[in-house]
Structures are given as C-alpha cells and as structure tokens.
C-alpha positions as CSV (number, residue, x, y, z in Angstrom):
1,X,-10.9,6.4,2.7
2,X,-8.0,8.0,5.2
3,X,-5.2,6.1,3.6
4,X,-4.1,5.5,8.0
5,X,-4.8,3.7,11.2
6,X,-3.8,2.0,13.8
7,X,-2.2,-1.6,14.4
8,X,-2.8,-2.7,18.2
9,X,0.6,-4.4,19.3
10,X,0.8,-7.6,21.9
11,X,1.9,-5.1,24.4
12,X,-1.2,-3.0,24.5
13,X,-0.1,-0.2,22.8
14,X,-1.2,1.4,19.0
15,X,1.0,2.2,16.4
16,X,-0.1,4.3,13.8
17,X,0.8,3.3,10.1
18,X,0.0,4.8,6.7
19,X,-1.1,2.8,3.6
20,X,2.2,3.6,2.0
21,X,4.1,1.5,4.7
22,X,1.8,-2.1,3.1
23,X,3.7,-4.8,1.6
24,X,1.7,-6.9,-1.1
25,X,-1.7,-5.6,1.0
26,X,-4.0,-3.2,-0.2
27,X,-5.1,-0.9,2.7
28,X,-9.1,-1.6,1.1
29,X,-8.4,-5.4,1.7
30,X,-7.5,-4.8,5.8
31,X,-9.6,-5.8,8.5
32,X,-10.2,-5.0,11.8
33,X,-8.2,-8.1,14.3
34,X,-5.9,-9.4,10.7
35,X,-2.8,-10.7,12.3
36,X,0.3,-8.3,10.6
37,X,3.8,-8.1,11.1
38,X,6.5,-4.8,10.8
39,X,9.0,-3.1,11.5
40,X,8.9,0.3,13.6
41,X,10.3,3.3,12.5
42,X,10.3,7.1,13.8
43,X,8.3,9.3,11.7
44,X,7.4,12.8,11.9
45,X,5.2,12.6,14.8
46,X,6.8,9.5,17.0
47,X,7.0,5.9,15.6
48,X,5.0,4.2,13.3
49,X,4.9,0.7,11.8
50,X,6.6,0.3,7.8
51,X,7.3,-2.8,5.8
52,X,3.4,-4.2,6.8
53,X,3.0,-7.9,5.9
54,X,0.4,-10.5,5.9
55,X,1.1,-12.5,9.2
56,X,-1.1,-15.5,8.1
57,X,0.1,-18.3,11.1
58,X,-0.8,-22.0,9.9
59,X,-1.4,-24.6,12.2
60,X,1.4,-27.3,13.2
C-alpha cells in the first residue's frame, strides 16, 4: 500500500493526506466516499489534512 491519498472536500477540491495524519482509523480500513473530518495544515508541498476522524452522521 502507499500509506497516502486524497480526501475530496465539499468545495470540490482534494486534499492530500498521509496515513500518519489517522485518528483511531487504520488507512487498510478506508474506503472510497467514507464521510471524514480534519483539520488542515501546510506541509512540505501545500496543505494537507491531519487529525483524520471517523465522521459517522446518525440520523435525527
């Protein structure tokens, strides 16, 4: 496995993240459309997303 990829954002826009930014989330466990929230930070090459969480929304 890379270890990387990409989050798409509500904006449009990819944000690339590493599997040492996951919180409590193994980067094998992931899939493709899994609702996330983080935080963005600047990294070597431009931003990228840190502090990855589970974003599991539960129904009202």
């Amino acid at each position: 496995d890379r270890g990387y990829g990409f989050i798409a954002t509500e904006d449009g826009k990819d944000v690339f993240f590493h599997q040492t930014g996951l919180q409590g989330l193994s980067f094998d466990s992931l899939k493709e459309g899994q609702p996330v929230e983080f935080e963005t930070e600047e990294g070597p090459k431009g931003p990228r997303a840190a502090n990855i969480r589970s974003s599991e929304k539960t129904a009202d």
